[in-house]
Structure formats: C-alpha cells, structure tokens
C-alpha positions in Angstrom: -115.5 -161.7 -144.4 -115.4 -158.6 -142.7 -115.7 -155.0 -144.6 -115.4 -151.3 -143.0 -117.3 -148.5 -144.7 -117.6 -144.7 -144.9 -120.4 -142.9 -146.1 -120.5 -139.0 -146.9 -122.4 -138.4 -149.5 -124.4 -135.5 -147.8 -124.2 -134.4 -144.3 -123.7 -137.6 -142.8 -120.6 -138.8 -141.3 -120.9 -142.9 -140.9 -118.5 -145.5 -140.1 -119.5 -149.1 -140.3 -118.1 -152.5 -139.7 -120.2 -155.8 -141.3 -119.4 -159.2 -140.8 -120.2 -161.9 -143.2 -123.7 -159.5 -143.2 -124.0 -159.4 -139.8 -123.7 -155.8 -138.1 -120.8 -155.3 -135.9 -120.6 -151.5 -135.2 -121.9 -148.5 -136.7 -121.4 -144.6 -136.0 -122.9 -141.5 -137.3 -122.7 -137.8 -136.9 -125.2 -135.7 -138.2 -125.1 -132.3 -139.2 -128.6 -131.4 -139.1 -128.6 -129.3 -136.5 -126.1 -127.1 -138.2 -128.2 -127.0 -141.3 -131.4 -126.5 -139.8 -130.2 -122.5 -139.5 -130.7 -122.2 -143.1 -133.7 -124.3 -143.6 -131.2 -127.3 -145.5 -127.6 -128.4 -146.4 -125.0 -126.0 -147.3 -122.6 -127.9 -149.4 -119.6 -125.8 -148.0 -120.5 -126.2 -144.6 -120.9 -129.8 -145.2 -117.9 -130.5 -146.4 -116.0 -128.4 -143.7 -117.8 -130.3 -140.9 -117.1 -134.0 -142.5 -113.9 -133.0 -142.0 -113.9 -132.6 -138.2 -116.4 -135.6 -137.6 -114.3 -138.2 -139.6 -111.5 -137.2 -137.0 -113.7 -138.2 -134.4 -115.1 -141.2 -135.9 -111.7 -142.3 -136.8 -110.4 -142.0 -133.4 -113.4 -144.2 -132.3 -112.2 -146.9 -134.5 -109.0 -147.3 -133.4 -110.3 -147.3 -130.0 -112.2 -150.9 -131.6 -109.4 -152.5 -131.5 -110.3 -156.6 -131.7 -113.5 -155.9 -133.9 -111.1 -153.4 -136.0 -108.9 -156.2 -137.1 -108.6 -158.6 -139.9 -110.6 -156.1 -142.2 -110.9 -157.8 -145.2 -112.4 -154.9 -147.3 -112.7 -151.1 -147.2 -115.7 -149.4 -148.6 -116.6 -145.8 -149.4 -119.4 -143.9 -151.4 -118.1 -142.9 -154.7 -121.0 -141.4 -156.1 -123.4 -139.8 -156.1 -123.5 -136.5 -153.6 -122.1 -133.2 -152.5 -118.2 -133.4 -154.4 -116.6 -132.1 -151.4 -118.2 -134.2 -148.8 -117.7 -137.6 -151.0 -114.0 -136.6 -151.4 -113.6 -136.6 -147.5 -114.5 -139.9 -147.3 -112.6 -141.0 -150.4 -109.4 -139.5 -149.0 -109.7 -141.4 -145.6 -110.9 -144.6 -147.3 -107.7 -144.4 -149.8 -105.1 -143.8 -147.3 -106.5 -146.5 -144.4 -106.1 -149.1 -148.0 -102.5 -147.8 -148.5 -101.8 -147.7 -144.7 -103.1 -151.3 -143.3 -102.7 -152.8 -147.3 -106.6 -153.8 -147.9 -108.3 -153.4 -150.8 -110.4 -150.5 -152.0 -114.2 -150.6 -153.0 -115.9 -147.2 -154.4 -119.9 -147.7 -154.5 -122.9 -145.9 -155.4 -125.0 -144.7 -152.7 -128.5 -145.2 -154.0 -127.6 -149.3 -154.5 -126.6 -148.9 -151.0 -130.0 -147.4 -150.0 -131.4 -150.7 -151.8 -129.3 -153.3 -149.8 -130.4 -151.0 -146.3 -133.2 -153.1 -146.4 -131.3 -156.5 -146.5 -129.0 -155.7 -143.6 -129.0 -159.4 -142.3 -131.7 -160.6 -144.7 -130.8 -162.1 -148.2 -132.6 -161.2 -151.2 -135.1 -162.2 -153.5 -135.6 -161.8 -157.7 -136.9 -159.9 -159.1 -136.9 -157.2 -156.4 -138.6 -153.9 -157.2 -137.6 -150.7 -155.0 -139.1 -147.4 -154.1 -136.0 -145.2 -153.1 -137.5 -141.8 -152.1 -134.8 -139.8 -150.2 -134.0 -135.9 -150.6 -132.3 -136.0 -153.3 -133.5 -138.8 -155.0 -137.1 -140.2 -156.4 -136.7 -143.5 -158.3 -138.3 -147.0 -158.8 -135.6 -149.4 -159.1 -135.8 -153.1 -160.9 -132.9 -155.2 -159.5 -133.1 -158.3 -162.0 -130.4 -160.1 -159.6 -127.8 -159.2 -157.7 -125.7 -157.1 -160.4 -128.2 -156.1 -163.1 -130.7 -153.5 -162.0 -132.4 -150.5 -164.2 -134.2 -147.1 -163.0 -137.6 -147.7 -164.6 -139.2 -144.2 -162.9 -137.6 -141.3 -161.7 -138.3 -137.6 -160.4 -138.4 -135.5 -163.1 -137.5 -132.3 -161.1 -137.6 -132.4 -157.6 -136.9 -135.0 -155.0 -139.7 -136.1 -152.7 -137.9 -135.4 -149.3 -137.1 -132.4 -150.7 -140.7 -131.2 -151.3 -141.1 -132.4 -148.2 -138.6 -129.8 -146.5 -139.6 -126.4 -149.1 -143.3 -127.2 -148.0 -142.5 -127.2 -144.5 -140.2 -124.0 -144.7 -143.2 -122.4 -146.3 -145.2 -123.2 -143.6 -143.0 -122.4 -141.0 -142.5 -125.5 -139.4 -139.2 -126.3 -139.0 -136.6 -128.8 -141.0 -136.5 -131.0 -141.8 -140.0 -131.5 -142.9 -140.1 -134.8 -143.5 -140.5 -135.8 -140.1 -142.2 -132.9 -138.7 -145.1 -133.5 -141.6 -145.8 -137.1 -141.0 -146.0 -136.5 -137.6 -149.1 -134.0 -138.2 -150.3 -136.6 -141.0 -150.2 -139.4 -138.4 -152.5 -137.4 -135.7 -154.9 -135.7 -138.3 -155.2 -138.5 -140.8 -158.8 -139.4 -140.0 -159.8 -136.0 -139.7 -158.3 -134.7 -143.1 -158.8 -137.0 -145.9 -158.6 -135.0 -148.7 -155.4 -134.5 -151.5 -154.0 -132.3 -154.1 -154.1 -133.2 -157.7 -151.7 -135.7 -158.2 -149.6 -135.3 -161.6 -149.7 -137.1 -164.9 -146.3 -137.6 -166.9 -146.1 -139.6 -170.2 -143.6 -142.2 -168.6 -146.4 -143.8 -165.9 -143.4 -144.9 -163.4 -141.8 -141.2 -163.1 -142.7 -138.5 -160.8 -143.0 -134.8 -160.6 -143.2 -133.4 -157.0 -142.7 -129.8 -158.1 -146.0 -129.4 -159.0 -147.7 -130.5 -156.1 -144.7 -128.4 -153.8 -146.5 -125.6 -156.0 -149.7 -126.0 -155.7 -148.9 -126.7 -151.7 -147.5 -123.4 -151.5 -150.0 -121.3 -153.8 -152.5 -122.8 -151.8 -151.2 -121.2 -148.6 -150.7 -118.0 -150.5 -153.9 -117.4 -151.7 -155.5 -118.2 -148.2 -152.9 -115.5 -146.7 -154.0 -112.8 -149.4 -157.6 -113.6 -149.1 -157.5 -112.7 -145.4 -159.0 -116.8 -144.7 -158.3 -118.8 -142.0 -155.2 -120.9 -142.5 -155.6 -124.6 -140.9 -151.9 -125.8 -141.1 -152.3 -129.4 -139.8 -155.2 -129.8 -142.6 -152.6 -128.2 -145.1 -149.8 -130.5 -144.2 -152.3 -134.1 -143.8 -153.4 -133.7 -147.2 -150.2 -132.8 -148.8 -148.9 -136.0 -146.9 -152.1 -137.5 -148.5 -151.0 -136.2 -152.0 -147.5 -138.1 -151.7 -148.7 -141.5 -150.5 -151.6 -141.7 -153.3 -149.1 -140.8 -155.7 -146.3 -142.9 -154.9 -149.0 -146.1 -154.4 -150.4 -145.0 -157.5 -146.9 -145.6 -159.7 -145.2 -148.4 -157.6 -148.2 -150.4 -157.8 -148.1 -150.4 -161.5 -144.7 -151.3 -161.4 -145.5 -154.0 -159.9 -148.5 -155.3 -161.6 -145.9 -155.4 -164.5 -142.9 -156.6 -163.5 -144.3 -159.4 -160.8 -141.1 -159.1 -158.5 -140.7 -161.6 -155.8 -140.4 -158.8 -153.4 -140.7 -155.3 -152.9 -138.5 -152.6 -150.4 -138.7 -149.2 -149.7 -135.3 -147.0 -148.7 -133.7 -143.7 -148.4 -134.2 -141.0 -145.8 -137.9 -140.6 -146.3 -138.7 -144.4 -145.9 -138.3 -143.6 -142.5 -142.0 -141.5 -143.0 -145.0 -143.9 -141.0 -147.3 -142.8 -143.5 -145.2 -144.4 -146.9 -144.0 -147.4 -145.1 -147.6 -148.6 -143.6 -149.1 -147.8 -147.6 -146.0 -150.1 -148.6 -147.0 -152.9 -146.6 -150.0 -153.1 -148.3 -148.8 -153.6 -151.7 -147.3 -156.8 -151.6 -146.9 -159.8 -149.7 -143.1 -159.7 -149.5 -142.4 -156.6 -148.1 -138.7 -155.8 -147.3 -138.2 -152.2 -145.0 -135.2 -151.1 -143.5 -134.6 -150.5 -140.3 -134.8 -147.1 -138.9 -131.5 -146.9 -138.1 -130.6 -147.7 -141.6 -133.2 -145.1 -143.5 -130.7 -142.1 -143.5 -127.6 -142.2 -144.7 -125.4 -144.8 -143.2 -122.1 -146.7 -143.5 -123.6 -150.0 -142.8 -125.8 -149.8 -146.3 -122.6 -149.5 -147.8 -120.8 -151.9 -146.4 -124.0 -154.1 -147.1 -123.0 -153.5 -150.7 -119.5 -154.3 -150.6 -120.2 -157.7 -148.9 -122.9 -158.6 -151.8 -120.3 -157.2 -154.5 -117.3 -159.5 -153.4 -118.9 -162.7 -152.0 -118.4 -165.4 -153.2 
C-alpha cells in the first residue's frame, strides 16, 4: 500500500510518500527563516508562503515519477492549525484525488505527531504519549489503534511556546527551543537549580504560563535592581523547570495507566534535555526521529497507512 501526504498545519510545507510503513521520499520547506523577523509565525505570511512552496514541492513530485505511481491513498492534515495554511494543503490534496481518481483522507495533526514515533516500528498497547510541540502540551492514552483520550493538557500556553517568549525576552533569538537546550546542554552541571514548578487540581495538566512569568519577572527585577544578569544560568534552570515538570506529570501517568510503552513527539521532542529524561522513565521507550519531530508529511502519512490497513 502506498499513501502520499501533505502537511501544513503551521509553517511547514511537507510532502511525503510511505510504503506499506516504509519511507520512500519526504520534502519540507520551512518558513522559519521568514518568521524569525518577528520573533514567531504570522499566520498571513504563512499562508501566503505555503502557497509558493507547495508549487515547488509539487513540481518535485512529478519529477518522482516511478515512486509517484500507483498511489493508493492521499492524505492531508485536516485539523488542527493556522485555517489558511491547512486550506492550502486541503485544496492541493482535493484536486490531486479528483485529478489521478484516489481517495481522500483528512487527519488530525497531533495523532500524526503520535505515529512520528512509529515511522517503521509497529506499536504497542496501551501506549502513553507526551506530545509537547508549540502549540500543543498534552499526555495522550492510545487504548489501541483507534481509541485514544487526552488525559492532561496545557491549560494556557504551549511548552514550545514558552520556550520561544522566554527566549525573545532574553534576547536570544527564535526559535528558542533549540537555542535554550543548547545553553542547558553546556551549563547543566554547573546550574542545577529550577523555578517553582506549578500545581493544578487535574495532576496530568500543565500550566507553562506561570513559569514563562516568573522567567521573565525574574530577568526584570535583576535589570531594575542594577544586578548582574547571568543568562546561561537563567536559561539552564528554566530548562530545568520544564524537564522536572514534565517528568513530574508523565511519570504519574504512567504509574497509573501501566502502558506497554511510552513516546515522546512534536517539535520540542527534538529538545536533548526532554528526550534523555524520557528515556529514563520506562523501559519501552519509543522517540522519533529527528527528522520526524517537526512537522512533517511522513507522520501523516504514517497515519493514513495505520487508518486503512487492513
């Protein structure tokens, strides 16, 4: 069975070709160069620029020509994301079905975070996820392969986007997921110490806002007290702060639901610091590749083939 997928949700542009869940080609454009002007994703500017990279990608694929044939399934990201940039890729995925006669899946994007991490692997269940991306915080319990429920959740803001506000209020660039874990990874035996971590009545959610405030008043008060700002220490125990706090809820989750195996996925499971604390969780330990952390069309296409095999 072989399915083609788009993905753009966000910023990425991403073709994909799977093959009976073996990866046969996979493109992506990113926009984060453009973005990085204003510190993160203009949705208008996103959905302008999707336009002009699916051209390209979709003169790639037709360039594929023997891999491009006998596609058995088209899939696209139906929800959720920017409106303007998913419509792109519905429009394209709709008229290639009408065009070459194939059938049509729409999918959600965060299940196709899940299945990043079982690109070429098959799963186990109970699985229990931690998908941290930036615009999604959740701990997902997949009971098999079509019943799963969102037992935890962000209550306000999205880890990978505390991540980038931190960053921008410390002046280090975007996005700040990357740049952060890179100062955690080289100053994490020198700077041990964390910010309070927040309590919330449901003991699987999260709320990163207050620790992005407490970050950032933190940094203020040092500037208007004249002190000496250390902005490696700042940045290793606000990494700190994250890592105790998401090892703090998904380990609960899992010393109640006893999955078979655990994953990690979305954009921020690319961060050293969350995957290694991961790792030591569980002794079943699914991660995705790094090519598969962003977004991607190959998740989605992952998807698809799990949704219509038989």
């Amino acid at each position: 069975m072989k399915i083609f997928a788009i993905e753009s949700s966000h910023d990425d542009t991403s073709f994909a070709i799977l093959e009976n869940n073996n990866p046969i080609w996979m493109k992506t454009i990113s926009q984060t160069e453009v973005h990085k002007v204003y510190g993160g994703t203009i949705p208008e500017i996103a959905s302008r620029l999707h336009v002009k990279n699916i051209l390209l990608l979709l003169e790639e694929f037709i360039k594929l020509e023997s891999i491009a044939k006998n596609i058995d399934y088209i899939a696209y990201t139906k929800e959720p994301g920017l409106v303007g940039s998913l419509q792109i890729g519905y429009i394209v995925a709709q008229t290639m079905s009408r065009i070459y006669n194939i059938p049509i899946i729409g999918l959600n994007h965060l299940e196709g975070h899940f299945y990043s991490a079982f690109i070429k692997k098959e799963l186990e269940f109970p699985a229990l996820c931690l998908l941290v991306s930036g615009g999604h915080s959740q701990i997902m319990l997949y009971k098999n392969e079509t019943e799963f429920e969102i037992i935890g959740e962000t209550q306000d803001d999205a880890v990978g986007e505390v991540y980038d506000k931190v960053a921008r209020k410390l002046e280090l660039g975007f996005p700040g997921g990357p740049i952060i874990d890179k100062i955690w990874e080289e100053n994490k035996e020198i700077y041990q110490g964390h910010f309070s971590i927040p309590k919330l009545d449901n003991e699987f959610d999260f709320s990163f806002s207050g620790i992005k405030t407490a970050v950032i008043n933190h940094y203020s008060n040092l500037i208007n007290r004249n002190e000496k700002i250390d902005i490696k220490r700042i940045s290793t125990e606000f990494q700190n702060t994250i890592i105790l706090y998401l090892k703090r809820n998904f380990e609960k989750a899992i010393n109640k639901y006893n999955p078979k195996c655990v994953t990690l996925s979305g954009g921020v499971s690319a961060n050293k610091g969350i995957r290694n604390m991961i790792l030591g969780l569980h002794n079943n330990v699914y991660l995705p590749d790094f090519e598969y952390t962003t977004d991607n069309a190959m998740m989605i296409a992952r998807l698809a083939y799990e949704k219509v095999k038989k």
